[in-house]
Every structure is written in C-alpha cells, then in structure tokens.
GUSESE-783646 format. One record per atom (N, C-alpha, C): residue number from 1; residue in three letters; atom name; x, y, z. Coordinates in nm, 4 decimals, decimal comma, padded with zeros to 6 digits. Layout:
! GUSESE-783646
(NUM; "ALA"; "CA"; (X; Y; Z))
...
***
This chain:
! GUSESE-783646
(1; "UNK"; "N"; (-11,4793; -09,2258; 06,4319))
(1; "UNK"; "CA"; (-11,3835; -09,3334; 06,4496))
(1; "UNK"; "C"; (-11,3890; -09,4288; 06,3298))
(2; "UNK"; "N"; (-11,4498; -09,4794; 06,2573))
(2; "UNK"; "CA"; (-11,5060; -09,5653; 06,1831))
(2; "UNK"; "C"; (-11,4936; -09,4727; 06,0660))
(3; "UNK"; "N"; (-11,4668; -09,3674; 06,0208))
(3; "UNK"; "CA"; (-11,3891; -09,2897; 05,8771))
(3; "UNK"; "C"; (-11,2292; -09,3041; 05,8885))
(4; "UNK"; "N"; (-11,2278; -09,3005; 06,0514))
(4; "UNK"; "CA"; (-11,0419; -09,3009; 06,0550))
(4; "UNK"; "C"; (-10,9738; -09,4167; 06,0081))
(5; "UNK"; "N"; (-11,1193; -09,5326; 06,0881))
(5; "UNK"; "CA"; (-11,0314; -09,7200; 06,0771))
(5; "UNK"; "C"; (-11,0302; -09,7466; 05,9103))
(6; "UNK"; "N"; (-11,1442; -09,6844; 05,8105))
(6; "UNK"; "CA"; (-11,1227; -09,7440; 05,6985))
(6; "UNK"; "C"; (-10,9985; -09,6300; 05,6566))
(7; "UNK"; "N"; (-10,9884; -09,5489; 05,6939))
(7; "UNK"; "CA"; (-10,8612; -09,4541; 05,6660))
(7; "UNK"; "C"; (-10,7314; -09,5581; 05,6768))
(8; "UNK"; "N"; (-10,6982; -09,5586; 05,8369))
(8; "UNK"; "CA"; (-10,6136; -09,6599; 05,8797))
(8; "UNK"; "C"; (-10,6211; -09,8059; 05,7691))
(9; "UNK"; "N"; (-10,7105; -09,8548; 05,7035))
(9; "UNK"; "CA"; (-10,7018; -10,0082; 05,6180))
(9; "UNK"; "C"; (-10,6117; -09,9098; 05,5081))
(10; "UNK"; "N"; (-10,6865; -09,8000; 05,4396))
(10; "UNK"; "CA"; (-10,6200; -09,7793; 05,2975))
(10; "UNK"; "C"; (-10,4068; -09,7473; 05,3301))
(11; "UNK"; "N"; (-10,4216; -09,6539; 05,4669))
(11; "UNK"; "CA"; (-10,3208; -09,6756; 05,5033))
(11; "UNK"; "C"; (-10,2272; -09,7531; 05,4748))
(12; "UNK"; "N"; (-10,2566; -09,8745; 05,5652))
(12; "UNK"; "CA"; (-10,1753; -09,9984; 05,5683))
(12; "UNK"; "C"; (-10,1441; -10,0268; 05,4035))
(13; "UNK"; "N"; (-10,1891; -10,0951; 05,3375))
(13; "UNK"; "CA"; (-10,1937; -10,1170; 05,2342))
(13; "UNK"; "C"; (-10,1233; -10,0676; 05,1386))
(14; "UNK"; "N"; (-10,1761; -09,8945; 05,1621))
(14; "UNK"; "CA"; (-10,0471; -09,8103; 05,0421))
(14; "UNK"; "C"; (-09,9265; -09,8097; 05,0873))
(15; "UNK"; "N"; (-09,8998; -09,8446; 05,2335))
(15; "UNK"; "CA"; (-09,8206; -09,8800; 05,2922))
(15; "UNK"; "C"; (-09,7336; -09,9893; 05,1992))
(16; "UNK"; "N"; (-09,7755; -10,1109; 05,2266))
(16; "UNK"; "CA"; (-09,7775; -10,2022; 05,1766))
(16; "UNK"; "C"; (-09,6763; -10,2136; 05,0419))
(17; "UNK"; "N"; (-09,7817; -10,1433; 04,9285))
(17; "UNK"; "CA"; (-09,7665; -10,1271; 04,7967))
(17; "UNK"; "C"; (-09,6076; -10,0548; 04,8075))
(18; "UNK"; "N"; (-09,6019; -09,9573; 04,8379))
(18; "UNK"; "CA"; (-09,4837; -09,8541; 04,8421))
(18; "UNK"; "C"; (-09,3293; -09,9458; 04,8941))
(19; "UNK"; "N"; (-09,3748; -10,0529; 04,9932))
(19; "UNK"; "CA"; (-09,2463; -10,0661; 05,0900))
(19; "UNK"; "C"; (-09,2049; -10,1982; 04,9923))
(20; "UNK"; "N"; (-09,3176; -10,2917; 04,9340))
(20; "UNK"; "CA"; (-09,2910; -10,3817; 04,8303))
(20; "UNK"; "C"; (-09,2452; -10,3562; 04,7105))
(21; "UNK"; "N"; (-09,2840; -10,2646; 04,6679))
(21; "UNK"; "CA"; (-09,2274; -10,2165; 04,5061))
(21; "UNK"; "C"; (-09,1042; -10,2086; 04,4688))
(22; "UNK"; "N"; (-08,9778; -10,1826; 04,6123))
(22; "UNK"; "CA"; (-08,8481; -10,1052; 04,6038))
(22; "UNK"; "C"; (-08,7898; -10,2818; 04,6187))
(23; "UNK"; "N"; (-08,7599; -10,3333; 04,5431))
(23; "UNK"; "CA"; (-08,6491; -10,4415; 04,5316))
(23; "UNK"; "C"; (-08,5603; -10,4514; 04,6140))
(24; "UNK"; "N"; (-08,5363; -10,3508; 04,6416))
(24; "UNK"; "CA"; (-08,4098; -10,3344; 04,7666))
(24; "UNK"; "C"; (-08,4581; -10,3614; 04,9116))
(25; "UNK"; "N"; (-08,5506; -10,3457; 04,9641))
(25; "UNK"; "CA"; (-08,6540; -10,3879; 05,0747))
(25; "UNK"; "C"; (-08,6658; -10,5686; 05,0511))
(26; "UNK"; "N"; (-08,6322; -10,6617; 04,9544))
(26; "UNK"; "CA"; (-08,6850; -10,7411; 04,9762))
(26; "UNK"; "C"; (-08,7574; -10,8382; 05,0487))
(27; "UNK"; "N"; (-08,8781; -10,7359; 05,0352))
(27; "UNK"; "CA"; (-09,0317; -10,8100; 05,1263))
(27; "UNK"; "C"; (-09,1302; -10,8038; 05,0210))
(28; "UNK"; "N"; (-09,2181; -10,9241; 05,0102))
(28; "UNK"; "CA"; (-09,2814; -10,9942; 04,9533))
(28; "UNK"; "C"; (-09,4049; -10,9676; 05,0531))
(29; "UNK"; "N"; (-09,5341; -10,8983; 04,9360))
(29; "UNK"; "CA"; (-09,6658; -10,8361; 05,0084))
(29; "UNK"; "C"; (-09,7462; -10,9168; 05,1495))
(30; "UNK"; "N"; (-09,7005; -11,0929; 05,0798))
(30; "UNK"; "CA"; (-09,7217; -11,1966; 05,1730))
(30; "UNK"; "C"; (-09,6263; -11,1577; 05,3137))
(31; "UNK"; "N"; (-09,5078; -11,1143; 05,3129))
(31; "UNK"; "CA"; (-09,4691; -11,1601; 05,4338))
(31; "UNK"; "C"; (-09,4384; -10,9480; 05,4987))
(32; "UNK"; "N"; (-09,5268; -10,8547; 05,4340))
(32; "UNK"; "CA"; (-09,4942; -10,7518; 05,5118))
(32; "UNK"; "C"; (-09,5961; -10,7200; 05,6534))
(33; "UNK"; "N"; (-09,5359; -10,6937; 05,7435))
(33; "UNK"; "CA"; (-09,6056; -10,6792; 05,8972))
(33; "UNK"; "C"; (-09,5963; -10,5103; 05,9041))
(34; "UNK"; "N"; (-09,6616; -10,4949; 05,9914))
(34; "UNK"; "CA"; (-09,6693; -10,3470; 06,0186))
(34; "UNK"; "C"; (-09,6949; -10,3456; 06,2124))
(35; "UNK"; "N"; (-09,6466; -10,2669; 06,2295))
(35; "UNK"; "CA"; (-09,6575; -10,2163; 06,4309))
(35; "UNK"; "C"; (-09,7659; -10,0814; 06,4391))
(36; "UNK"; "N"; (-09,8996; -10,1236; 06,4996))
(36; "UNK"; "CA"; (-09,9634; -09,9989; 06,5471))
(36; "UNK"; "C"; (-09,9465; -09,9604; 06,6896))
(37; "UNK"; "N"; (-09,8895; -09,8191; 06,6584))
(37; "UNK"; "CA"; (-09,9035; -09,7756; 06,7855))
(37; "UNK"; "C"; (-09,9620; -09,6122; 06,8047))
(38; "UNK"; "N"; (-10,0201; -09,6276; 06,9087))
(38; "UNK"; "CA"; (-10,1816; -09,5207; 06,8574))
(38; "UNK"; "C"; (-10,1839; -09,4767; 07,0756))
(39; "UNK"; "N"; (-10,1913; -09,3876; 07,0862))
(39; "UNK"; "CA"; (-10,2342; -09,2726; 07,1912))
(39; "UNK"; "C"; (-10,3810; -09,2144; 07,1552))
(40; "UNK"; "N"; (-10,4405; -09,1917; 07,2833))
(40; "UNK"; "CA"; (-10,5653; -09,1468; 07,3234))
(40; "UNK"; "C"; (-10,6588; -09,2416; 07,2182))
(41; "UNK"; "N"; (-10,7560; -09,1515; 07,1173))
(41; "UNK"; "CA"; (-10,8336; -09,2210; 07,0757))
(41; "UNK"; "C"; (-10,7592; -09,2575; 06,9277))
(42; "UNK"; "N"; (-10,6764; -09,2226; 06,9135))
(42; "UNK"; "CA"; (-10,5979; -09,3456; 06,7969))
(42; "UNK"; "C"; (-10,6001; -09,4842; 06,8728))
(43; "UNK"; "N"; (-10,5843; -09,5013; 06,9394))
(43; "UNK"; "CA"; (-10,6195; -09,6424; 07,0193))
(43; "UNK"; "C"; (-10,7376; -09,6778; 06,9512))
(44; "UNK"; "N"; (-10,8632; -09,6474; 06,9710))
(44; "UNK"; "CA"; (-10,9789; -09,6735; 06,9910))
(44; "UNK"; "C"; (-10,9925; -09,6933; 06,7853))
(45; "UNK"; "N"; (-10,9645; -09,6232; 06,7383))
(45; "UNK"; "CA"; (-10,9250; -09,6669; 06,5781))
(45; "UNK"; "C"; (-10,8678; -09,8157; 06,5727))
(46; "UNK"; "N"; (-10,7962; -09,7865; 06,5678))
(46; "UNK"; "CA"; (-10,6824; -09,8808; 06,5956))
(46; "UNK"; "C"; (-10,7704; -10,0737; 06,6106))
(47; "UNK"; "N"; (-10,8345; -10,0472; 06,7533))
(47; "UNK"; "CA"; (-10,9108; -10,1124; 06,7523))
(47; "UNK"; "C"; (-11,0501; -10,1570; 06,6624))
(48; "UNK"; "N"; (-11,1240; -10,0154; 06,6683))
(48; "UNK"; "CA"; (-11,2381; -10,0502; 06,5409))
(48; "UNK"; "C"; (-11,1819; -10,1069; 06,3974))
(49; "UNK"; "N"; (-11,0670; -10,0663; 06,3792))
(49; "UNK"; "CA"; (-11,0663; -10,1363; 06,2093))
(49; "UNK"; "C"; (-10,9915; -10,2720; 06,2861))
(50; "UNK"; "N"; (-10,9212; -10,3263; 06,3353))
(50; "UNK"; "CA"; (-10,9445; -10,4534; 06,3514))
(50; "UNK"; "C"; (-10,9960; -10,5809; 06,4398))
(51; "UNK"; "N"; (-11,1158; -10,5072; 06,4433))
(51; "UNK"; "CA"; (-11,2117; -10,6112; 06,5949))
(51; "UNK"; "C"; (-11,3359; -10,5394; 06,4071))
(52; "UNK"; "N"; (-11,3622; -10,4816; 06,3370))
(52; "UNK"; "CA"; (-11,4810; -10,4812; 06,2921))
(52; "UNK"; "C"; (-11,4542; -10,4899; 06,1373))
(53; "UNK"; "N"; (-11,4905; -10,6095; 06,0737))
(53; "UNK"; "CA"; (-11,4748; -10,6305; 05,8941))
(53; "UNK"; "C"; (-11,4767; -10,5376; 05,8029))
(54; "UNK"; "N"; (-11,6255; -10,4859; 05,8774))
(54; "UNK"; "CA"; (-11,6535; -10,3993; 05,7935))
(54; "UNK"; "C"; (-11,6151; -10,2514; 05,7566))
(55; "UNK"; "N"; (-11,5164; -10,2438; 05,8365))
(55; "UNK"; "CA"; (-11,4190; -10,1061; 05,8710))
(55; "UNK"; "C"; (-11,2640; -10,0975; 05,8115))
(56; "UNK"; "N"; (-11,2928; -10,1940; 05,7018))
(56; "UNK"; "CA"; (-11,1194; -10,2398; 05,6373))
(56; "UNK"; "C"; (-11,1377; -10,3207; 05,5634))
(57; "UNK"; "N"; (-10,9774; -10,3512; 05,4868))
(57; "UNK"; "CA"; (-10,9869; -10,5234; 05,4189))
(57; "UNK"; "C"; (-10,8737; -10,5944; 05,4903))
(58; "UNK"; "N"; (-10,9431; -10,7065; 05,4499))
(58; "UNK"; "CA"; (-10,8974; -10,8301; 05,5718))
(58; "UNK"; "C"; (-10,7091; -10,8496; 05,5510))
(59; "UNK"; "N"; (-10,7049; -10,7965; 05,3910))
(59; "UNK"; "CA"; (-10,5799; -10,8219; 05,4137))
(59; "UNK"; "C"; (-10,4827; -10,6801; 05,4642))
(60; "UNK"; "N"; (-10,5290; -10,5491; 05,4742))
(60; "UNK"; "CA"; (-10,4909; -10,5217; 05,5798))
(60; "UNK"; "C"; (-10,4578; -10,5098; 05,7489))
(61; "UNK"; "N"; (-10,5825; -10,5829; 05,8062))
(61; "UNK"; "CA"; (-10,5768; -10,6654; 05,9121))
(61; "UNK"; "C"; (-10,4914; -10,7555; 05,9163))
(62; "UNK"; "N"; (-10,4520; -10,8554; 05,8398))
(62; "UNK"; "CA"; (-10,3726; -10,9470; 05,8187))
(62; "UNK"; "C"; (-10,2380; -10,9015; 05,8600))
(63; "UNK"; "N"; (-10,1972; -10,7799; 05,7659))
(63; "UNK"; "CA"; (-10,0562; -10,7079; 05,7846))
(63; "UNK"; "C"; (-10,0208; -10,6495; 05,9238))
(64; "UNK"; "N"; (-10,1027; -10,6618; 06,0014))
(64; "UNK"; "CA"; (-10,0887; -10,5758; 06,1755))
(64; "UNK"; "C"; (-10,0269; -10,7243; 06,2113))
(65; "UNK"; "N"; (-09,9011; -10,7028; 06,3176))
(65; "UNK"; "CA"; (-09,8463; -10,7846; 06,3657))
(65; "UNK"; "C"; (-09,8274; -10,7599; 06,5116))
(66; "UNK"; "N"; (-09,8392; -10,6254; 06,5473))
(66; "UNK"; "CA"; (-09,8540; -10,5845; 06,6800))
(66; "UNK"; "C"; (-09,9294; -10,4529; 06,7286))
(67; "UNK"; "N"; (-09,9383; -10,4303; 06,8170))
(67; "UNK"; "CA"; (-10,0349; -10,3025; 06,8441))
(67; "UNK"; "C"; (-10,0316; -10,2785; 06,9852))
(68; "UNK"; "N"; (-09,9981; -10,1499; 07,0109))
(68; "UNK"; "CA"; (-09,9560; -10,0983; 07,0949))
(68; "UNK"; "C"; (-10,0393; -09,9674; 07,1252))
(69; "UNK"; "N"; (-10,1597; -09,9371; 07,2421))
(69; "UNK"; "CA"; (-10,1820; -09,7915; 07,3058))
(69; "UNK"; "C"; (-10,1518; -09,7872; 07,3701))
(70; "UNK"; "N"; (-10,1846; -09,6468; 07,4545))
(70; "UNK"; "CA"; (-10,1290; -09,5598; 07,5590))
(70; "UNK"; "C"; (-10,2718; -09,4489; 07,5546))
(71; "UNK"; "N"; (-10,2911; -09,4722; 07,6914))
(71; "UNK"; "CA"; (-10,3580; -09,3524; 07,7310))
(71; "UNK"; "C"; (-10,4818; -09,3081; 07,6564))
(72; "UNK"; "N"; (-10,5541; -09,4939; 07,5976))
(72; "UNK"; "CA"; (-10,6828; -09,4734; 07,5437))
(72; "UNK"; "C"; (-10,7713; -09,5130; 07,6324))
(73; "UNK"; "N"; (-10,8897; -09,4635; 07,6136))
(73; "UNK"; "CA"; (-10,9956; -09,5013; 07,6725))
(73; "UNK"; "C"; (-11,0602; -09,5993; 07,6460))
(74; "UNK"; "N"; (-11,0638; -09,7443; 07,6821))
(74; "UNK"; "CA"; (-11,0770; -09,8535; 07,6090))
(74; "UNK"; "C"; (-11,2334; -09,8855; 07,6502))
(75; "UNK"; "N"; (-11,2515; -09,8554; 07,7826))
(75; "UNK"; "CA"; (-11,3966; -09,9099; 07,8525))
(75; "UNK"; "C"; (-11,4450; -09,7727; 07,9274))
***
C-alpha cells in the first residue's frame, strides 16, 4: 500500500504538470484540484498517502479536493 500512495503523490503531480502546461486549460498549478475515487483497496491508498507525510508531497495532498470509496475495507 505505501509503494502505491507514493505512486498515487507522483501521480497527482504529473498530473498536475501536464493539465497546467496547455494554456488552453487555463489553470494555474496553485488553483488545480483533483477528485479521488478508489474501490476496494484503492481506498485504503488513497487514504495512506493522505492521512501519512511520509507517503507523498504535501503539495500533492494539497491538490486532492475530494475523495470518494466504495467497497473498501476501512476498519
């Protein structure tokens, strides 16, 4: 789980880079959000990279604006 969440940070980010670059998108790195939504143990990712620092960078945490599972095993 914790190879996927720093997976999931680089994610976001190249995310990020890609959706900012195109001028035509005008969104500014400051104001891009992103929606997770994650089933079974993508949930549980999902969660570890942002409940744990050390599993990401903060400013990909930053970029999550909502988050959404289904059918994870949380407890």
């Amino acid at each position: 789980i914790e190879h996927f969440a720093r997976g999931l940070s680089a994610l976001v980010l190249r995310l990020r880079e890609r959706v900012c670059a195109n001028p035509a998108n005008g969104v500014a790195p400051a104001d891009f959000r992103v929606h997770l939504v994650a089933h079974s143990m993508g949930g549980l990712v999902c969660r570890a990279f942002l409940q744990n620092p050390a599993l990401g960078a903060a400013e990909a945490r930053a970029a999550v604006d909502k988050v959404f599972t289904y059918a994870t095993p949380h407890n």
